[in-house]
C-alpha positions as CSV (number, residue, x, y, z in Angstrom):
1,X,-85.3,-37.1,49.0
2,X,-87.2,-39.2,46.5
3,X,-89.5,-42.3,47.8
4,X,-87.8,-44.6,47.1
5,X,-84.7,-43.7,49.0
6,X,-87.3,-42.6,51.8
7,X,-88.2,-46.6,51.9
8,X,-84.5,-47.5,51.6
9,X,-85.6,-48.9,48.6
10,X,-83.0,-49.2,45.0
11,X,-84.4,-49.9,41.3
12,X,-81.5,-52.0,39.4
13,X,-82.1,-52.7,35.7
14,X,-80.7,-56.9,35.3
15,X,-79.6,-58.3,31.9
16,X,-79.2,-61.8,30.6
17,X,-78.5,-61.7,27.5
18,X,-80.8,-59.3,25.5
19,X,-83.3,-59.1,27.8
20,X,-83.3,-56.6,30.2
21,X,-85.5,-57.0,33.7
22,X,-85.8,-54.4,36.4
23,X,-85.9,-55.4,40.2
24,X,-86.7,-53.3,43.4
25,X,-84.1,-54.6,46.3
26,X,-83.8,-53.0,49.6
27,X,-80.5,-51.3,50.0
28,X,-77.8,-52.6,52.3
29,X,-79.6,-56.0,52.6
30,X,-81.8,-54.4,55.2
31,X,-85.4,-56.6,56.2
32,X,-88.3,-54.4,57.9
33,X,-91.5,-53.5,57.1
34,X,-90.2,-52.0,54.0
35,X,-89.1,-55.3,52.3
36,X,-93.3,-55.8,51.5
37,X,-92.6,-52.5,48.6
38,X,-91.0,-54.6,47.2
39,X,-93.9,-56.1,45.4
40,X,-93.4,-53.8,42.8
41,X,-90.7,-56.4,41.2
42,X,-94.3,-57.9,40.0
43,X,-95.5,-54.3,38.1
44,X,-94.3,-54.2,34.3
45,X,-94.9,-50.8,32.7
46,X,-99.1,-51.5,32.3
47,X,-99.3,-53.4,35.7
48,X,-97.8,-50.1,37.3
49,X,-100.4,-47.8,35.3
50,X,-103.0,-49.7,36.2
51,X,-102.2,-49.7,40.0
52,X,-101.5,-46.2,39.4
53,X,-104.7,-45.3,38.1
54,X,-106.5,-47.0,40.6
55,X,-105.3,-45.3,43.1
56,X,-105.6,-41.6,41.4
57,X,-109.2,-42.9,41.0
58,X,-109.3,-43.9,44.6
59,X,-107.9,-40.9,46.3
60,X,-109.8,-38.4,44.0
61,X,-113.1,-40.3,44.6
62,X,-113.0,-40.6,48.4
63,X,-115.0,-38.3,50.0
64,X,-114.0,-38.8,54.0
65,X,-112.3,-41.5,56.2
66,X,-115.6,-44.1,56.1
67,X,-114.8,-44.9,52.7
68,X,-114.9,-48.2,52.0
69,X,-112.1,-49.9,51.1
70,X,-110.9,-51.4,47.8
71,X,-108.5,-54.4,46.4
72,X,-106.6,-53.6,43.5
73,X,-107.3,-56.4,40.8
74,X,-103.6,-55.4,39.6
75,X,-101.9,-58.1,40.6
76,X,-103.6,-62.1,42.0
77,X,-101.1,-63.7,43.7
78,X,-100.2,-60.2,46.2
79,X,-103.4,-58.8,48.1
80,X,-103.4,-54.9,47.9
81,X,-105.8,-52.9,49.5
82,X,-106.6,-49.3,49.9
83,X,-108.1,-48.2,52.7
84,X,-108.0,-44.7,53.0
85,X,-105.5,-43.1,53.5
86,X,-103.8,-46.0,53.6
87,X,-102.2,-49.5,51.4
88,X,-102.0,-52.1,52.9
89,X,-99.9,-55.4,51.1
90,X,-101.0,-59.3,52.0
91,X,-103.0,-57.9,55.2
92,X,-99.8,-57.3,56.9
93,X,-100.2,-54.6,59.7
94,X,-97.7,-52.5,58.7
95,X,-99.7,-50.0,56.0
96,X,-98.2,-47.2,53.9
97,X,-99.9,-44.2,53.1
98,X,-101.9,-43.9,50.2
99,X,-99.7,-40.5,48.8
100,X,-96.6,-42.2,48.9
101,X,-97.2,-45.5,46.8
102,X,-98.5,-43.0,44.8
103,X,-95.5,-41.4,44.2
104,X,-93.3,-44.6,44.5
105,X,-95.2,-46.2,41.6
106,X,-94.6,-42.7,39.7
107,X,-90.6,-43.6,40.6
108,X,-90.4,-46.9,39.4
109,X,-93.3,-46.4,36.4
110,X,-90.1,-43.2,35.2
111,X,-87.4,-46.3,35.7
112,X,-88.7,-48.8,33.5
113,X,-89.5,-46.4,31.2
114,X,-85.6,-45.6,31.2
């Protein structure tokens, strides 16, 4: 099972017109914790690498757990925030683990490239 489908999570590519736009829903209309992934709806291709990167750059510079912790500059209108091992989105309790936006944002970096 990929991520994505882990979250409950579905990438749809939306036309109008010529232009093409892609969107991260939830499947089934579900609303959890979940629902806060899908701030990736904000990450076009260089938004997503550069989220990406930072947390490579995190994860291979952490040393141990007393790490402090660090807000992505990817994005200013949705706080994110690593804080080993987790993210955490808008300061909302609920945190994901570190490993898996990683791999999410390898998911949905593969689907707009598609």
């Amino acid at each position: 099972m990929n991520t994505k489908d882990q979250y409950g999570l579905e990438f749809l590519k939306v036309t109008a017109g010529e232009n093409v736009g892609h969107q991260c829903i939830r499947k089934d209309g579900m609303v959890d914790e979940n629902n806060l992934l899908q701030f990736l709806n904000y990450l076009n291709i260089s938004r997503t690498e550069f989220l990406l990167k930072e947390i490579n750059d995190y994860l291979n510079t952490t040393p141990d757990t007393a790490w402090m912790s660090y807000d992505s500059m990817v994005l200013e209108h949705i706080d994110l925030k690593m804080d080993y091992p987790e993210f955490i989105i808008d300061e909302q309790p609920n945190a994901f683990p570190l490993s898996d936006i990683r791999d999410l944002l390898k998911e949905w970096l593969m689907f707009l490239h598609s």
